[in-house]
Each structure stands twice: as C-alpha cells, then as structure tokens.
N, CA, C and O atoms as a DFTB+ gen file, in Angstrom:
348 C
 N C O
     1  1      14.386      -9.270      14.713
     2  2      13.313      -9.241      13.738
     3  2      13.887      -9.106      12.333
     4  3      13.488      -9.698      11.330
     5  1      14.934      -8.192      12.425
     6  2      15.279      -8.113      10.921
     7  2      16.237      -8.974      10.210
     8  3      16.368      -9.003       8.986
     9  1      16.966      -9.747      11.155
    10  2      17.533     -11.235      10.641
    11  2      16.553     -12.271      10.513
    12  3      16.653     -12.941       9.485
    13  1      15.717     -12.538      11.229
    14  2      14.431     -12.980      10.911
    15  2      14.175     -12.851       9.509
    16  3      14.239     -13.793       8.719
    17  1      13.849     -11.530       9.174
    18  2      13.400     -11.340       7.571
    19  2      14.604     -11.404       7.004
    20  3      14.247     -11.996       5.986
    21  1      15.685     -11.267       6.875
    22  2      16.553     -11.814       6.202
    23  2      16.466     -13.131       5.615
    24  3      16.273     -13.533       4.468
    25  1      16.647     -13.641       6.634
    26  2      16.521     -15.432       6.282
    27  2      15.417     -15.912       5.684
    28  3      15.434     -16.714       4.750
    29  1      14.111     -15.287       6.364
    30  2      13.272     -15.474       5.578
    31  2      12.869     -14.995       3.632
    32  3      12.268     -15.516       2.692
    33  1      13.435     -14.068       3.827
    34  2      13.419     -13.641       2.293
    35  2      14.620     -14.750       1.712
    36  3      14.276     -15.152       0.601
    37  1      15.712     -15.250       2.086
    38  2      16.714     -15.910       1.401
    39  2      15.941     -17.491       0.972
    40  3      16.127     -18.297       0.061
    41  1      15.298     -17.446       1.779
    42  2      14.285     -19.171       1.522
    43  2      13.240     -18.748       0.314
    44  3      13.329     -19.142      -0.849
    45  1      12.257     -17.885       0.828
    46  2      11.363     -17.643      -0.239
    47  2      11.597     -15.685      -0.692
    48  3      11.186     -14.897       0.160
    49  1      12.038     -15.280      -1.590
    50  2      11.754     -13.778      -2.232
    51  2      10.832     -13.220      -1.825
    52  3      10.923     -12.135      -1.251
    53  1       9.637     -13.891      -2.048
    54  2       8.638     -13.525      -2.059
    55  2       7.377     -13.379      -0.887
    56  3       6.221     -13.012      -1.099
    57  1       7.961     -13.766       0.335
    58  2       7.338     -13.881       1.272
    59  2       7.620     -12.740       2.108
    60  3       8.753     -12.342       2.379
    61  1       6.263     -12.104       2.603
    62  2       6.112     -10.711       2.922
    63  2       6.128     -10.786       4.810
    64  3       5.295     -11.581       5.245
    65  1       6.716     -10.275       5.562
    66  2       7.163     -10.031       6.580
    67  2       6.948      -8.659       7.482
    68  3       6.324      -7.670       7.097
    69  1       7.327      -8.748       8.229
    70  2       6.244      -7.651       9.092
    71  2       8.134      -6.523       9.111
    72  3       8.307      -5.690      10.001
    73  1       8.923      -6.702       8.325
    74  2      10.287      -6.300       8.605
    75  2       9.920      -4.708       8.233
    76  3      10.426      -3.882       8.992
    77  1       9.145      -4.228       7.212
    78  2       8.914      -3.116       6.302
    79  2       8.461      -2.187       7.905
    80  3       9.122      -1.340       8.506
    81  1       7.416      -2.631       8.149
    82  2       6.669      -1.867       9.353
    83  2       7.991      -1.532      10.619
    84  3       7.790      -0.400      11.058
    85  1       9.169      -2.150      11.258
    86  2       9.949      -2.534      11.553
    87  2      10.718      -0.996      11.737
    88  3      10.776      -0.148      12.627
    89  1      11.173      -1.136      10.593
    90  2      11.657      -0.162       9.381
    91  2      11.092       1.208       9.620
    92  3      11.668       2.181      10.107
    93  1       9.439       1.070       9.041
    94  2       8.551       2.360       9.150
    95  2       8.993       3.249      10.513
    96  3       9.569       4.337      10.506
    97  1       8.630       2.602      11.484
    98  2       8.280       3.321      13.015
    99  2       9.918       3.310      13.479
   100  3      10.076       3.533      14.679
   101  1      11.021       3.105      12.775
   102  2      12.433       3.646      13.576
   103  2      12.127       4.787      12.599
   104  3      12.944       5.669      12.863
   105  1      11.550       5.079      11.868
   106  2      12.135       6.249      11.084
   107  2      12.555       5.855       9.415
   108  3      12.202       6.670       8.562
   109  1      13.178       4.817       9.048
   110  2      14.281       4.230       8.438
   111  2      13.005       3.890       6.733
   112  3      12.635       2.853       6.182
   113  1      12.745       5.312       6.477
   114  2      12.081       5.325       5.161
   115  2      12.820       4.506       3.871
   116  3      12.144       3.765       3.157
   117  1      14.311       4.714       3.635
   118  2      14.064       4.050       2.630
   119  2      14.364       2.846       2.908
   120  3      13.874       2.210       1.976
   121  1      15.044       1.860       3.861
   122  2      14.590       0.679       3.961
   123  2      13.260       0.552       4.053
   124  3      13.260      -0.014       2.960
   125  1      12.040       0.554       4.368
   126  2      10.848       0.483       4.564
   127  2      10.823       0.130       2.857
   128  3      10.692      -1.069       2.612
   129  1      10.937       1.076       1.633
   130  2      10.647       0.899       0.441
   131  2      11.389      -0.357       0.106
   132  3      10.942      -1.193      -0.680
   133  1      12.665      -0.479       0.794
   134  2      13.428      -1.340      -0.023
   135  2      12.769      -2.893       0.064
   136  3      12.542      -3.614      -0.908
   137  1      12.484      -3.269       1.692
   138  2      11.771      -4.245       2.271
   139  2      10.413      -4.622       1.864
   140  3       9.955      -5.744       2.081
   141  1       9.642      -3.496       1.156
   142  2       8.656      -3.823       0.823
   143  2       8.316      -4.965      -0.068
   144  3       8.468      -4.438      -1.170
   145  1       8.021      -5.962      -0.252
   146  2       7.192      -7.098      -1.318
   147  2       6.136      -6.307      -1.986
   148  3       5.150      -5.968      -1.331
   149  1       6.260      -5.972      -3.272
   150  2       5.052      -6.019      -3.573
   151  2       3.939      -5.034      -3.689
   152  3       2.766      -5.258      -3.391
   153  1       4.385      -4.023      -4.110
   154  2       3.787      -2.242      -3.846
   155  2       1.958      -2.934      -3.438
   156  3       1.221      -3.416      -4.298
   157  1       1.716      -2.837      -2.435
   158  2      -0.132      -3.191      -1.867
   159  2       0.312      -2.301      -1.044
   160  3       1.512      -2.122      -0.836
   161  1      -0.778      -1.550      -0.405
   162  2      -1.286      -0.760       0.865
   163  2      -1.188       0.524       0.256
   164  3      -1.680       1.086      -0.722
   165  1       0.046       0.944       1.660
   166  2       0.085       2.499       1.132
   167  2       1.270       2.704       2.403
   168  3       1.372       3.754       3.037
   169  1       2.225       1.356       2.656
   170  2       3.214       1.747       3.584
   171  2       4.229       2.747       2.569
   172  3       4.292       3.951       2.815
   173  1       5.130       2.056       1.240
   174  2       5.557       2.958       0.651
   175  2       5.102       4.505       0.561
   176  3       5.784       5.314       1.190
   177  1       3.911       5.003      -0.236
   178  2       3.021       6.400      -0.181
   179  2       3.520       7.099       0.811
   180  3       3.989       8.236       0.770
   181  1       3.365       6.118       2.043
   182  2       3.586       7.207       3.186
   183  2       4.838       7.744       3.682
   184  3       5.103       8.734       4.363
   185  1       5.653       6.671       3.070
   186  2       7.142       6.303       2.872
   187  2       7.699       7.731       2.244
   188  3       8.122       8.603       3.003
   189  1       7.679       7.862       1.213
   190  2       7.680       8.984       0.383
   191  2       7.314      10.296       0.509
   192  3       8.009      11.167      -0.014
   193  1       6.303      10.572       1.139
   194  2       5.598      11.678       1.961
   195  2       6.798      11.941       2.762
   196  3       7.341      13.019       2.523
   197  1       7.487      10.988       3.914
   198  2       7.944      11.405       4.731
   199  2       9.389      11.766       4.347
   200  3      10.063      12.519       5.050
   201  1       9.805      11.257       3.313
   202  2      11.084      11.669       2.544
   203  2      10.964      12.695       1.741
   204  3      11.598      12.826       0.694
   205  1       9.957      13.662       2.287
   206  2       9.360      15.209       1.263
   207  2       8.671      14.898      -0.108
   208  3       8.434      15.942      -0.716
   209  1       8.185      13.490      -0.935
   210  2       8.481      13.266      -1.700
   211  2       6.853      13.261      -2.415
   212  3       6.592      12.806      -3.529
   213  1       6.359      13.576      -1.935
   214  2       4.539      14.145      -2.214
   215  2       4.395      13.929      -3.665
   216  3       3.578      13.087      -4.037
   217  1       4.821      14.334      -4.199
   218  2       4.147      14.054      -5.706
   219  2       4.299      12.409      -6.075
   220  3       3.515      11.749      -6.755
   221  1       5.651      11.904      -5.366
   222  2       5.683      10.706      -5.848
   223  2       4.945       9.912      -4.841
   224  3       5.246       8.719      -4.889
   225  1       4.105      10.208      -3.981
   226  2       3.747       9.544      -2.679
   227  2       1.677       9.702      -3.394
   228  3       0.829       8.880      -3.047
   229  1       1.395      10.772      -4.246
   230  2       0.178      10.793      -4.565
   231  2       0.327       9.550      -5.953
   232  3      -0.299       8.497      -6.069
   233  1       1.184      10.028      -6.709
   234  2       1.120       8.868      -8.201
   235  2       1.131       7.693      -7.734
   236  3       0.382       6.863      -8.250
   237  1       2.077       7.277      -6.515
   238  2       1.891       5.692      -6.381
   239  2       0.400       5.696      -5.699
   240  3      -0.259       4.819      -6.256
   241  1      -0.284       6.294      -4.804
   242  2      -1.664       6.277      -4.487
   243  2      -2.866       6.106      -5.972
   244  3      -3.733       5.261      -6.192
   245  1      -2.523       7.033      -6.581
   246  2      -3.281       7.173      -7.789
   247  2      -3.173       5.759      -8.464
   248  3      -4.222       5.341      -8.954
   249  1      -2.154       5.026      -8.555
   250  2      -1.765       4.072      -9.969
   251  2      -2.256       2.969      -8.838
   252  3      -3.136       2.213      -9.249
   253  1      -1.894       2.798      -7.702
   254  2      -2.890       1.793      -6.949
   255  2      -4.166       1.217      -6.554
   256  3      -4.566       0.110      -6.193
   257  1      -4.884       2.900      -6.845
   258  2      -6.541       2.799      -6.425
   259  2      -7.252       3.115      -7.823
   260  3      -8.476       3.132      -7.954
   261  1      -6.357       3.357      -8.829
   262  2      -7.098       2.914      -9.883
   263  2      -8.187       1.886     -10.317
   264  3      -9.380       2.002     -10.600
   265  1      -7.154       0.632     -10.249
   266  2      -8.149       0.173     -10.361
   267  2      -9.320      -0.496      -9.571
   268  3     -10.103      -1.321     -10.044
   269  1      -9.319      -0.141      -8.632
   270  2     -10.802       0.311      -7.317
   271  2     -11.572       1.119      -7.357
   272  3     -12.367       1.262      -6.428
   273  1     -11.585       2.132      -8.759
   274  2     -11.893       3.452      -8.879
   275  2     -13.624       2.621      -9.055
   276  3     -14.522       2.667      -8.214
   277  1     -13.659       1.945     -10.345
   278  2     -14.489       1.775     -10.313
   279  2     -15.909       0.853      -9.428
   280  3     -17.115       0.949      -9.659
   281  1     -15.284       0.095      -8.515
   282  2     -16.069      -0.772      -8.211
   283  2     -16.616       0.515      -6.547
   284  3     -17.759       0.535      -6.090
   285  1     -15.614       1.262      -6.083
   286  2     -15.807       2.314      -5.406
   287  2     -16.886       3.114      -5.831
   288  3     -17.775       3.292      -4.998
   289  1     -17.008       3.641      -6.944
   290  2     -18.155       4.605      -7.274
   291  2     -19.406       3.389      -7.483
   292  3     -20.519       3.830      -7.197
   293  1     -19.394       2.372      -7.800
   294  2     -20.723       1.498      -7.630
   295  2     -21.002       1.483      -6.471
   296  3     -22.189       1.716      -6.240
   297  1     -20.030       1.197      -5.170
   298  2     -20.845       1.358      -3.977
   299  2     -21.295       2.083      -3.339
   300  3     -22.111       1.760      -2.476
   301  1     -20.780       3.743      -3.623
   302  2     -21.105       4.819      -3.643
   303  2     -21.999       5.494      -3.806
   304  3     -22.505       6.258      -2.984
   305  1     -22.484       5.192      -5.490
   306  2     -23.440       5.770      -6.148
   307  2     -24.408       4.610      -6.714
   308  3     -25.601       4.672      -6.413
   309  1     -24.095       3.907      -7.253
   310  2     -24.972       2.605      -6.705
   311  2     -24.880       2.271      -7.963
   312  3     -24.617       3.192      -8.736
   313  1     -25.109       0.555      -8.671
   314  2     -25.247       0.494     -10.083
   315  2     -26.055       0.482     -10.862
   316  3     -25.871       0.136     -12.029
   317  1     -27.520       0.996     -10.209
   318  2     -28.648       1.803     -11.202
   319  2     -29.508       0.289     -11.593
   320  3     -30.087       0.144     -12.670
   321  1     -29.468      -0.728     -10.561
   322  2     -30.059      -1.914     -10.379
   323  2     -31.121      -1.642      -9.373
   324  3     -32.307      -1.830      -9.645
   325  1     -30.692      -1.172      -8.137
   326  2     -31.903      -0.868      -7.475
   327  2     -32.546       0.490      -7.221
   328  3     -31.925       1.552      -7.181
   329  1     -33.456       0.386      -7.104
   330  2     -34.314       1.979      -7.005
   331  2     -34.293       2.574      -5.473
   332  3     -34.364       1.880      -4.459
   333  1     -34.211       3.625      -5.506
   334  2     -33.670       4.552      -4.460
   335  2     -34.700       4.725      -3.988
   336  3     -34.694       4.863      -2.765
   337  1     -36.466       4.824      -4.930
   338  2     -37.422       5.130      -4.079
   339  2     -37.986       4.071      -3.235
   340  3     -38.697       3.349      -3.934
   341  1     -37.959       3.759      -2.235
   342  2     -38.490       2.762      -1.671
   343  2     -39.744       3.145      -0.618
   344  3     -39.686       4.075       0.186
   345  1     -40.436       2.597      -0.720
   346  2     -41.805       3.023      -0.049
   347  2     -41.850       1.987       1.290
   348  3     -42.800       2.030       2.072
C-alpha cells in the first residue's frame, strides 16, 4: 500500500491516497501528518492529540471549522426567514 502511494504521489503531488489512514492505525503519527494532502478532516487533529500535542490538535480544529462556524449556527438556530410559530 505504501509503495502504492509512493508512486502515486511521484506522478501526481497532489493526489490524496488512503496511505495517511495506513499510517494512522499502525500507530505511525507523524507519518500520518507527513502523508497527509491537504489539512481537510481531522486525521492530522487527531494525529497530534495522540503525540500529547492538544493544544496544537484544538487550533488546527479551530482554524478548520472556522469557516463552517457560520453556516453551522444558521442551521442550528435558523436564519430568521422562517417562523418558528407554526400552527
């Protein structure tokens, strides 16, 4: 699998591979970061957590769901388009 992603990253950089997850579940945290494409999810976060590394495992959470913050509290709390009283 992980020559697999080798080769595959040598063709395209940028093409994301299941190698990170690979990585995750031997244990093998900081390859997991290194393999990653592309900070999305929250494999890194958890990455970090498990390397004691909590503060830096909440900021990358924080700087990610930023900007979701808002469209989250519209579905939440609603965007004051429809009325709550409904008969």
């Amino acid at each position: 699998m992980i020559a697999a992603h080798n080769r595959a990253i040598a063709l395209d950089p940028t093409i994301v591979t299941s190698d990170p997850h690979t990585h995750f579940v031997r244990g093998e945290y900081e390859a997991t970061i290194e393999t990653q494409v592309g900070g999305r999810y929250y494999m890194d976060a958890a990455c970090w957590a498990a390397l004691g590394d909590s503060a830096r495992a909440i900021a990358v959470l924080k700087e990610r769901l930023a900007p979701a913050a808002p469209r989250f509290n519209r579905l939440v709390h609603g965007n004051g388009s429809a009325s709550h009283n409904r008969s």
